[in-house]
C-alpha positions as CSV (number, residue, x, y, z in Angstrom):
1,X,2.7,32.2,11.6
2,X,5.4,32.2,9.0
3,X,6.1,29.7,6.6
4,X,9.0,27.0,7.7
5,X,12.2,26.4,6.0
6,X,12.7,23.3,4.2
7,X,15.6,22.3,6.5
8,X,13.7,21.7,9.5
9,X,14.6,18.4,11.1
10,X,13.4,16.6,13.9
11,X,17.1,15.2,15.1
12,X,16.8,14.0,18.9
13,X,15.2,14.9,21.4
14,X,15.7,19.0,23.2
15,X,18.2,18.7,25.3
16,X,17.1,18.2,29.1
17,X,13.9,16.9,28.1
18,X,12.5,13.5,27.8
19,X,11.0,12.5,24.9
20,X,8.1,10.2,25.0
21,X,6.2,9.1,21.8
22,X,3.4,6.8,20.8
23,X,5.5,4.5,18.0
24,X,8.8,3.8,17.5
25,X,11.7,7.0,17.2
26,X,15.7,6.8,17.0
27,X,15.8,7.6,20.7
28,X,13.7,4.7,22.3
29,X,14.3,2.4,18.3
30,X,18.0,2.8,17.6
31,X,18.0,-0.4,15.9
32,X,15.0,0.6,13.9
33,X,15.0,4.2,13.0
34,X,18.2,6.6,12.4
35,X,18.6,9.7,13.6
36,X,15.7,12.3,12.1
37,X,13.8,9.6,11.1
38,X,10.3,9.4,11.6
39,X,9.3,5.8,9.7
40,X,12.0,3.3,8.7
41,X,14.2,5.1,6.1
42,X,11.9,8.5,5.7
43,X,13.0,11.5,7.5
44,X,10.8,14.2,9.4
45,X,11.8,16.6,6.6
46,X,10.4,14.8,4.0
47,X,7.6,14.1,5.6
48,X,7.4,17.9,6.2
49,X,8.6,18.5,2.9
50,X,5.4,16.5,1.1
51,X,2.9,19.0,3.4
52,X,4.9,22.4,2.2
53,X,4.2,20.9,-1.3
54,X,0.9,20.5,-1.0
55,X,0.0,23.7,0.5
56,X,2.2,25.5,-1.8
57,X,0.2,24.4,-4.6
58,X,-3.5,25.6,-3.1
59,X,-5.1,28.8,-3.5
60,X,-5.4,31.5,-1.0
61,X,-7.8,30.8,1.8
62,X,-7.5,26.8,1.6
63,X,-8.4,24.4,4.4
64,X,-7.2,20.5,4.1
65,X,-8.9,17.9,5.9
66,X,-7.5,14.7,6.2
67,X,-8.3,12.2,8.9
68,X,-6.4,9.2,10.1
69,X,-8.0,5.6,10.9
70,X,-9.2,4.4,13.7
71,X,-9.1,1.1,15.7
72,X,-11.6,-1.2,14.4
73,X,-13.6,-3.8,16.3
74,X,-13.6,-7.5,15.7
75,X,-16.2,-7.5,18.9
76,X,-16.6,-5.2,21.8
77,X,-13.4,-6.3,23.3
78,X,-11.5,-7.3,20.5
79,X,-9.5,-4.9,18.0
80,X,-7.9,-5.3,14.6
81,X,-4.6,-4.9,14.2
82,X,-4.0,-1.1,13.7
83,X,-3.0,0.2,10.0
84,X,-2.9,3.8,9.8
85,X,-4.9,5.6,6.8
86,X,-2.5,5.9,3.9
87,X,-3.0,9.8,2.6
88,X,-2.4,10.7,6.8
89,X,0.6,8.4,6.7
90,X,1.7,10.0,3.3
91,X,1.6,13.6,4.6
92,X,3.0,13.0,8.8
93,X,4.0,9.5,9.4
94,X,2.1,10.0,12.4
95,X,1.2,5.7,13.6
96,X,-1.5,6.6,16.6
97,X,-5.3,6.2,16.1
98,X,-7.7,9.2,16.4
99,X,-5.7,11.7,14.7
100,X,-6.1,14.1,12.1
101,X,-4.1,16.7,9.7
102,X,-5.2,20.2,8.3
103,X,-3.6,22.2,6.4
104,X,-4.3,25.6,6.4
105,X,-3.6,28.3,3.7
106,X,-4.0,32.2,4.3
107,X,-1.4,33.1,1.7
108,X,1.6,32.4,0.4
109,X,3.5,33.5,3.8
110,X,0.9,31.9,6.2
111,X,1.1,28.5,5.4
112,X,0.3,25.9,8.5
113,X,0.5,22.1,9.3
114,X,-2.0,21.7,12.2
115,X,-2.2,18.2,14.1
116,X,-4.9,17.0,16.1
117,X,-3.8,14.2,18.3
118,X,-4.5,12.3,21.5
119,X,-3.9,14.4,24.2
120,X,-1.8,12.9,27.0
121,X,-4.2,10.6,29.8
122,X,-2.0,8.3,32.2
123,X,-5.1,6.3,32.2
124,X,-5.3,5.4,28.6
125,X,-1.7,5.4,28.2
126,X,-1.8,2.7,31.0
127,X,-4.1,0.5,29.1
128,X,-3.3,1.7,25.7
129,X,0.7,2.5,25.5
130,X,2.3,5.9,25.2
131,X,1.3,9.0,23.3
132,X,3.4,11.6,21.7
133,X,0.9,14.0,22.7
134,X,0.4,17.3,21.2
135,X,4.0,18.5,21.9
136,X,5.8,15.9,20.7
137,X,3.7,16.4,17.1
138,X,5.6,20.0,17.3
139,X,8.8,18.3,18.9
140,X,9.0,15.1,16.5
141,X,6.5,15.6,13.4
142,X,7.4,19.5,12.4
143,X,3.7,20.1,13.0
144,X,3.3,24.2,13.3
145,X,0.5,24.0,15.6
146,X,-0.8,21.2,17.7
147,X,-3.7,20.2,19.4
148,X,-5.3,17.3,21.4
149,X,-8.2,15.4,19.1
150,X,-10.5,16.8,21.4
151,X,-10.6,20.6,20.1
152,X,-10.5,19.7,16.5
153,X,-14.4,20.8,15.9
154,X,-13.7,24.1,17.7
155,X,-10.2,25.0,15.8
156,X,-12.1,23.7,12.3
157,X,-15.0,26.7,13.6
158,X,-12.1,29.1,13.3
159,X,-10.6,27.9,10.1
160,X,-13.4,28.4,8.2
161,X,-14.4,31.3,8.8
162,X,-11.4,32.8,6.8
163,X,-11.2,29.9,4.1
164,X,-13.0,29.8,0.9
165,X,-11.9,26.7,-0.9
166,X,-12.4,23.0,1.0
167,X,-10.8,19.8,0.7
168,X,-12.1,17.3,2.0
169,X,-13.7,13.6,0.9
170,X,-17.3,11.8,0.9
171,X,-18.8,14.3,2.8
172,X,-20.8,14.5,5.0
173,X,-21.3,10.2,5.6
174,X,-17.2,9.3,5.9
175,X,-15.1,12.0,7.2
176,X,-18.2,13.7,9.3
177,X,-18.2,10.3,11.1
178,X,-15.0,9.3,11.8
179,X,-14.6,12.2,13.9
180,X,-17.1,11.8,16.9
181,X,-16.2,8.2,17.1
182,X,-13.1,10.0,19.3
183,X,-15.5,11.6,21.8
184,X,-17.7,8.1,22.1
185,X,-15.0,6.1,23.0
186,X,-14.3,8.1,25.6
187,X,-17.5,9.1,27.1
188,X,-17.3,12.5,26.4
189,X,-19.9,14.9,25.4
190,X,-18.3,17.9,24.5
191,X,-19.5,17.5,20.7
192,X,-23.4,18.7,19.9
193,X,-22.1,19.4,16.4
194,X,-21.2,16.4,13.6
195,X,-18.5,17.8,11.1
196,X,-21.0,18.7,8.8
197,X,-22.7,21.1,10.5
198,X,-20.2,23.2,10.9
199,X,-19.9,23.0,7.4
200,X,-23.3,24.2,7.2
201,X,-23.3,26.5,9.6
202,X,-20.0,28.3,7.6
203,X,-22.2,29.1,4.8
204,X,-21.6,28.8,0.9
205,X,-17.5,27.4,0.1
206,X,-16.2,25.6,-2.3
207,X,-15.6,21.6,-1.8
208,X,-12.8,19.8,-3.9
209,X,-11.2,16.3,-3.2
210,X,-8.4,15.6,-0.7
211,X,-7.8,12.9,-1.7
212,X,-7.2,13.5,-5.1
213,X,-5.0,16.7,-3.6
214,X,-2.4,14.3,-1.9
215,X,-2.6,11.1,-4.7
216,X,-0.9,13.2,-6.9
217,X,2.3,13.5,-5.7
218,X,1.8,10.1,-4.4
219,X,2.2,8.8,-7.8
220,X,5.9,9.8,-8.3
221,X,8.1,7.7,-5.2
222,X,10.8,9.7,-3.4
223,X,14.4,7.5,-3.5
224,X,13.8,7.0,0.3
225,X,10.2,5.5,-0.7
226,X,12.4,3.4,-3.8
227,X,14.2,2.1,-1.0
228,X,11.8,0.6,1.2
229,X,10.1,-0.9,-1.6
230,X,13.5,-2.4,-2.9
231,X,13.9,-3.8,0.9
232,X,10.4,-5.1,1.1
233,X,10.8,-6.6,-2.7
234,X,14.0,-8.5,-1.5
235,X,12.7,-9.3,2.1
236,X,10.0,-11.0,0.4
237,X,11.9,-12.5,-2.5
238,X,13.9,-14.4,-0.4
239,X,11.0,-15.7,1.5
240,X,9.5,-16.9,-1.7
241,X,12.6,-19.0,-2.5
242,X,12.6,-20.3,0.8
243,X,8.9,-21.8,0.2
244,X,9.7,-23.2,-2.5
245,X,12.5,-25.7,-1.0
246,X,10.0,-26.2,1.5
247,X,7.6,-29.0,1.1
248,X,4.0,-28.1,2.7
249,X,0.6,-29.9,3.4
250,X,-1.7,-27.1,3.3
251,X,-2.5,-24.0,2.2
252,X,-2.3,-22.8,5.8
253,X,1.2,-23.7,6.7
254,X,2.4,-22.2,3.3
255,X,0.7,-18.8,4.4
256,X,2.2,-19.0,8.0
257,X,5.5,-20.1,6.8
258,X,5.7,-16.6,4.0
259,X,4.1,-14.7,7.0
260,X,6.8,-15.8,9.8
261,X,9.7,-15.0,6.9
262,X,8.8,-11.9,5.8
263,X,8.6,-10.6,10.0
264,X,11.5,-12.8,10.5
265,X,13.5,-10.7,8.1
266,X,12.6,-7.4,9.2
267,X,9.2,-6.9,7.8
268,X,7.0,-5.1,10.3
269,X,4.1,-7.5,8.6
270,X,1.9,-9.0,5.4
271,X,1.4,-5.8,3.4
272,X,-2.0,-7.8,2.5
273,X,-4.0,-10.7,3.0
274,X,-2.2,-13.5,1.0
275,X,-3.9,-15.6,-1.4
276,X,-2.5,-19.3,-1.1
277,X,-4.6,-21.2,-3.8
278,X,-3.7,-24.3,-4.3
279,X,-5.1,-26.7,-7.4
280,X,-8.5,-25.5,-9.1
281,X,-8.4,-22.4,-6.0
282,X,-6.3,-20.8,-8.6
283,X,-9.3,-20.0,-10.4
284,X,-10.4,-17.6,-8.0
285,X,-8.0,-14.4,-8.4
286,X,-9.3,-13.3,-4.9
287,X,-9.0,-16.7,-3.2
288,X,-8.1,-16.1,0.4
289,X,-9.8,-19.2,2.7
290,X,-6.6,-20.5,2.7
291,X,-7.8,-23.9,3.9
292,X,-7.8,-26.5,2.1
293,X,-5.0,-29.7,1.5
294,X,-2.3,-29.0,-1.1
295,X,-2.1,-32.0,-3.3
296,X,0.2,-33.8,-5.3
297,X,0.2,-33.3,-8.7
298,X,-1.3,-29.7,-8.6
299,X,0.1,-26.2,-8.4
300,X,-0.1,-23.6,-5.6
301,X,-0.5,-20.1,-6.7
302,X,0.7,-17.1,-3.9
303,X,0.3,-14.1,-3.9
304,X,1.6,-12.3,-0.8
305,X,4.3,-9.9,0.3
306,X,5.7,-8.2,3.1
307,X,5.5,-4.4,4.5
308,X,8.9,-2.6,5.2
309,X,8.7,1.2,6.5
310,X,5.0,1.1,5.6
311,X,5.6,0.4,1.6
312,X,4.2,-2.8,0.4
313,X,5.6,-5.6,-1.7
314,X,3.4,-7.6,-4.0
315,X,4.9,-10.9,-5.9
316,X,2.7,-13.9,-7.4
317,X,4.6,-16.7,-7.9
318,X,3.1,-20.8,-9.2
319,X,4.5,-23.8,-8.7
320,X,4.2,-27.5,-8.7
321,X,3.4,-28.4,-5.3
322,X,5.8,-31.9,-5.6
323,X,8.0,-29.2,-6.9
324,X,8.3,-30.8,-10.8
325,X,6.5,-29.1,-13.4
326,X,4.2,-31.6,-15.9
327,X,3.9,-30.7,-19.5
328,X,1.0,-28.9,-19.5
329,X,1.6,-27.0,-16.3
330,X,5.4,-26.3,-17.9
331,X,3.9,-25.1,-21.5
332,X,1.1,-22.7,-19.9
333,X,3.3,-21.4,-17.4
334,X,5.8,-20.7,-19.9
335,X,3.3,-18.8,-22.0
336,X,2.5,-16.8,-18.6
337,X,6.0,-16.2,-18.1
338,X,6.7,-14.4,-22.0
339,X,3.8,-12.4,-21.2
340,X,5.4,-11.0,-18.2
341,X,8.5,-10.6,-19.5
342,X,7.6,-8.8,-22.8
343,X,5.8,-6.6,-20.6
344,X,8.0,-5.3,-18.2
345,X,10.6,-4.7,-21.1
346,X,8.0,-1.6,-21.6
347,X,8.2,-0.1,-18.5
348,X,9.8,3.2,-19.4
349,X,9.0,6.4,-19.7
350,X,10.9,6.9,-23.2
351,X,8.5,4.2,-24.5
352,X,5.7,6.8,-24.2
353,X,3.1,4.2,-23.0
354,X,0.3,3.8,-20.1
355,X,-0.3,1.1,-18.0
356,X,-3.7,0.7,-20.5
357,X,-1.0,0.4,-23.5
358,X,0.7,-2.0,-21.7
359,X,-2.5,-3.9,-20.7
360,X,-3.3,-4.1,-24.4
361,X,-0.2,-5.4,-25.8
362,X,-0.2,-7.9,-22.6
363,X,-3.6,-9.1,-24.5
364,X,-2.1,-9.3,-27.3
365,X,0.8,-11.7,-25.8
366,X,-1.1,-13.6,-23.9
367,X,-3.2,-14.7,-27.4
368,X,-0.7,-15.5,-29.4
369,X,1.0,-17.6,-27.0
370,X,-2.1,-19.5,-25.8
371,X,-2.4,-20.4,-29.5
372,X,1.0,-21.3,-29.6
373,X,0.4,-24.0,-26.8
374,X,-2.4,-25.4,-28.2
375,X,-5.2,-22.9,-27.9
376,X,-6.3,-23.5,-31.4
377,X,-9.2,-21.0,-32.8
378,X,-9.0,-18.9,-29.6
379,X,-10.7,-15.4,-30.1
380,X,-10.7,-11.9,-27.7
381,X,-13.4,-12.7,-25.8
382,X,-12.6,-16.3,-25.3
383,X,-9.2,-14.8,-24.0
384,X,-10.7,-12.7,-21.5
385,X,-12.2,-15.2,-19.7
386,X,-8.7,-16.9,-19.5
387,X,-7.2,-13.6,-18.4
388,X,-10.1,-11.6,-16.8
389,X,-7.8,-9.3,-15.0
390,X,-5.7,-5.9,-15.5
391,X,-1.8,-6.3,-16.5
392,X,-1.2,-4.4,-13.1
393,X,-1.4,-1.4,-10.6
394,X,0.5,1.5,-9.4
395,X,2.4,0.2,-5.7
396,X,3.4,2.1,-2.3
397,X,2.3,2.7,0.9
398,X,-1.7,0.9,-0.7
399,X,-0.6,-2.2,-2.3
400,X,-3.2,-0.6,-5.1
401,X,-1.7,2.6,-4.6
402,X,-4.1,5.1,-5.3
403,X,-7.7,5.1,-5.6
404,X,-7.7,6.9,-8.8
405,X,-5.2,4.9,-11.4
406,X,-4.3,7.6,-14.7
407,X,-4.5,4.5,-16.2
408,X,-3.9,5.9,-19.4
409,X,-1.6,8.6,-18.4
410,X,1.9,8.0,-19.8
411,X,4.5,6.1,-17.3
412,X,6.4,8.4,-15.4
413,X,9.9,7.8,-14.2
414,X,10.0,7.4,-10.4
415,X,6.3,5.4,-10.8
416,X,6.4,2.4,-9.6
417,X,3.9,-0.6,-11.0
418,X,2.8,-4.3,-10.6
419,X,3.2,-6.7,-13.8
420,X,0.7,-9.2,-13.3
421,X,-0.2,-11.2,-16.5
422,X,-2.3,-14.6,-15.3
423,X,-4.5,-17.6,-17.1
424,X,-6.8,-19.0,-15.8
425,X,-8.6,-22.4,-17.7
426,X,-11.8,-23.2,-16.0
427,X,-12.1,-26.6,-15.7
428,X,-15.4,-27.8,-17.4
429,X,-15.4,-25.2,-20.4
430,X,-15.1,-27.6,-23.7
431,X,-14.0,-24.3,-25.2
432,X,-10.3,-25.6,-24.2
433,X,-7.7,-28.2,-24.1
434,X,-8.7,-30.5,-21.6
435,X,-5.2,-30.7,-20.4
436,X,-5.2,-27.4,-19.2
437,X,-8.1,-27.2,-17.3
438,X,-8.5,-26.3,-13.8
439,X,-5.0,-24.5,-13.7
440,X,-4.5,-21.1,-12.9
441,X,-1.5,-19.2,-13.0
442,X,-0.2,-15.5,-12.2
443,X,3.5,-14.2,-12.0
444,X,3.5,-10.5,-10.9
445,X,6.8,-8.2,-10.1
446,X,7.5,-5.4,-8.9
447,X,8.9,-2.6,-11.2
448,X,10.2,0.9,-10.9
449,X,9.9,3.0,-14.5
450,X,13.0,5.1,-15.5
451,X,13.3,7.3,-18.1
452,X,14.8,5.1,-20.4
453,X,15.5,1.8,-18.2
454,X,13.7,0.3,-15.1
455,X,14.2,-1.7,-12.1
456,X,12.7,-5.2,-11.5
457,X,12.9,-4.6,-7.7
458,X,12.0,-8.7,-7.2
459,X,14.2,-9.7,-9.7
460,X,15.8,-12.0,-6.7
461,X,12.6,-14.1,-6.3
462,X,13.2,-17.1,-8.7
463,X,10.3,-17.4,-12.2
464,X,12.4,-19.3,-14.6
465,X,11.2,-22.8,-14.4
466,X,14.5,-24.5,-14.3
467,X,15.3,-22.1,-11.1
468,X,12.0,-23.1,-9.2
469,X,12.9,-27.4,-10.0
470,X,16.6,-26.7,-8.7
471,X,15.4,-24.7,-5.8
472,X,12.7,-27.6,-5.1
473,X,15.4,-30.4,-5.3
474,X,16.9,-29.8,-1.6
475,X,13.6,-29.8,0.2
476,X,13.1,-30.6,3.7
C-alpha cells in the first residue's frame, strides 16, 4: 500500500469498460463536467490532492473518520432533497447517501484513502438510480481501497487495532448513529455492534476532532473553488437585477422567481433557504415564512443565492417594493450602504485585520452614520439593538463555512468572507426617529481577500440607489 503520486487523474473511463456512476461524470455529463472532473470545475486530483494533505499532516498510526449524510425523511414516504455533508464533499466529491471516508495513516509511506460506499443492488438502483459502486470509487474518486457500506464496522475492527490516535466528532451520539441507519433501511442485520463499541472494545486511544482536521484547509479556497463562487456570485447577481425590474405581489412569487433564475442559469439550486421579508418582516434577520403580501410603500429585504459546483452564493439586497426609495428609506439605506462599503475596503491581508477587527470598526460606522441621519444621542448599546448581528462569515461549500470561525485570526489571502452590515429600527421603540421605524435593512457581498487587494465577487448585483430606481423604471 504505497503512497500515490500527486498526478493521478481520473480522465475517462478504462478502455473497454463501461462506466456507470451514481451522479453526474464527463462521460454520461459532457455539458456539465470536463474531462477529469469530478464536481463542476474541481478535478479528481484535487480532490485527491486535499486527502494526501490531510494525511500528510497526521502522526503515525492515525485513523480519520468522516461520514457522509444521509436521506432524510419528511414522512415515511417522503425524502428531502439530498445535500451531501460538507467535510465528505470537501475531501471526495462523492454525491450518493450512505457513504463514508477514512483515512488511514501507518507511516509516512503507507498512507490510504478508503471509501465505503453502496454496493451495487439492481433492485435499489431500480428504485433509487445508479451507483458508482465500490469500483468506480477506485475508477472515478482515486480512492486506494474500496468497499461497499456494508463492511465498514468490520474494516474499522482492523484499523484500529494498529492506530493510536482517532479523529472523529461527537462521539459516540452523532457519528455512532449515522452508521447503522445504513443496515435499517435495508433490513439487514449483520451489525450487533454500534460504532462505539468497537471503540470500546479497541481499548485506550487518543480522540481528536475531524472536523477541526479538515476545516482547516477549508479556510484557504483553491482557484477552482474561487471560480465557482465567482460563477454562483454572478449567476445570482444577475438574478437579483432581474427582480428588481420585476414588479411582485408577494413574498412568495419574489422567492420562486430568484429560485427559477438562479437554476435557470445554471445553478444546480438555492444554496439556502431565502429570506424574502417584506415591510416590518425585515425585522426578523431569520425571517423565512415567506408569506405574506408585499405592499406599496414598504421595502422587501432578500437574502438568497444560488449553489454552482457545490459552492454557495450569499447576497442581501433592499429595495422599495414600488421600486422608488422615500426619504427616510433613501437616508438609512444610504447609511447601510457606507458601512458596507468602508468595510469591504478592509478586506486584505496587508491590513493585518480579523473579521472581529472588521466587525468593530463596522460598529463604529454604523454609529456615526445613524447619528448623521438623525439618530441623535445614540449610544453602543442602543446601536446594538439596531444592528444585532456579526459584520459577516467565512463562505464555500456551508454558506457559514466552517463551524469554528478564527474570528479573530488575521485575514488570509485566498479566504473568502460575507460583508453584511444591517439596521434594523423596531417599530414601537420611542428610543428612535419615528420615521424610521419598522424598516430593516441588510446589503451583504461576497468578497475574496488578497494580499493587498480583493475581489467583490457580486460586484455585478446593483446597491447604489440610483442603479436599483433605473433598474425599477422598465418593469413589467
Amino acid at each position: 500500500m504505497q503512497r500515490l503520486s500527486l498526478t493521478r487523474t481520473y480522465a475517462s473511463a478504462p478502455q473497454g469498460s463501461f462506466l456507470t456512476a451514481g451522479q453526474p461524470i464527463h462521460e454520461t455529463h459532457p455539458h456539465k463536467l470536463r474531462p477529469g472532473e469530478i464536481t463542476p470545475g474541481i478535478s479528481a486530483q484535487e480532490y485527491y490532492a486535499r486527502r494526501q494533505l490531510i494525511l500528510e499532516s497526521l502522526p503515525d498510526k492515525s485513523l480519520v473518520i468522516i461520514p457522509g449524510n444521509d436521506v432524510q425523511f419528511a414522512t415515511n414516504s417522503v425524502f428531502y432533497e439530498f445535500r451531501q455533508d460538507p467535510n465528505f464533499f470537501y475531501l471526495t466529491g462523492f454525491l450518493e447517501p450512505q457513504a463514508a471516508l477514512v483515512l488511514y495513516r501507518e507511516n509516512e509511506n503507507n498512507m490510504e484513502s478508503i471509501f465505503f460506499v453502496p454496493g451495487k443492488d439492481y433492485q435499489a438502483e431500480l428504485w433509487d438510480g445508479t451507483r458508482s459502486g465500490p469500483n468506480g470509487a477506485i475508477e472515478m474518486f482515486n480512492a486506494d481501497r474500496a468497499y461497499p457500506f456494508s463492511e465498514i464496522y468490520s474494516q474499522i475492527e482492523l484499523l484500529l487495532k494498529d492506530s493510536e490516535t482517532i479523529y472523529m466528532d461527537t462521539f459516540p451520539a452523532k457519528t455512532s448513529n449515522r452508521f447503522p441507519s445504513f443496515f435499517k433501511s435495508h433490513g439487514q442485520n449483520v451489525v450487533k455492534n454500534s460504532l462505539a463499541e468497537l471503540f470500546k472494545k479497541a481499548g485506550r486511544k487518543e480522540y481528536k476532532s475531524a472536523v477541526a482536521l479538515v476545516e482547516k484547509p477549508r479556510l484557504i479556497k483553491s482557484e477552482a473553488e474561487i471560480d465557482n463562487l465567482r460563477i454562483a456570485a454572478e449567476l445570482s447577481s444577475a438574478a437579483y437585477n432581474k427582480a428588481y425590474a420585476t414588479g411582485f405581489r408577494t413574498e412568495g412569487q419574489l422567492q420562486a422567481f430568484l429560485d427559477y433564475e438562479f437554476r435557470m442559469a445554471g445553478c444546480e439550486e438555492s444554496a439556502y433557504l431565502p429570506v424574502v421579508a417584506g415591510g416590518a418582516h425585515a425585522l426578523t434577520i431569520h425571517y423565512t415564512r415567506n408569506d405574506d403580501l408585499l405592499h406599496d410603500g414598504d421595502m422587501v429585504l432578500v437574502d438568497a443565492g444560488g449553489r454552482y459546483g457545490g459552492y454557495c452564493a450569499d447576497i442581501s439586497r433592499t429595495w422599495p417594493v414600488n421600486g422608488k426609495f422615500s426619504e427616510p428609506q433613501r437616508d438609512l439605506y444610504q447609511a447601510c450602504l457606507n458601512v458596507n462599503k468602508e468595510c469591504i475596503k478592509l478586506c486584505t491581508a496587508s491590513s493585518g485585520l480579523s473579521l472581529h477587527d472588521i466587525h468593530s470598526h463596522s460598529e463604529s460606522v454604523m454609529l456615526a452614520e445613524l447619528k448623521n441621519c438623525g439618530f441623535t444621542g445614540l449610544t453602543q448599546r442602543q446601536l446594538h439593538v439596531l444592528y444585532p448581528h456579526y459584520i459577516g462569515h467565512n463562505l464555500g461549500i456551508d454558506v457559514h463555512d466552517i463551524t469554528q470561525p478564527p474570528r479573530y485570526a488575521k485575514l488570509q489571502p485566498g479566504q473568502v468572507i460575507t460583508i453584511e452590515p444591517g439596521v434594523y429600527v423596531p417599530e414601537n421603540s420611542e428610543l428612535f426617529p419615528k420615521h424610521f421605524r419598522g424598516l430593516g435593512i441588510r446589503i451583504e457581498d461576497d468578497v475574496v481577500v488578497g494580499e493587498r487587494d480583493y475581489e467583490v465577487l457580486t460586484a455585478d448585483t446593483l446597491k447604489e440607489i440610483e442603479d436599483i430606481e433605473r433598474a425599477a423604471e422598465g418593469r413589467l
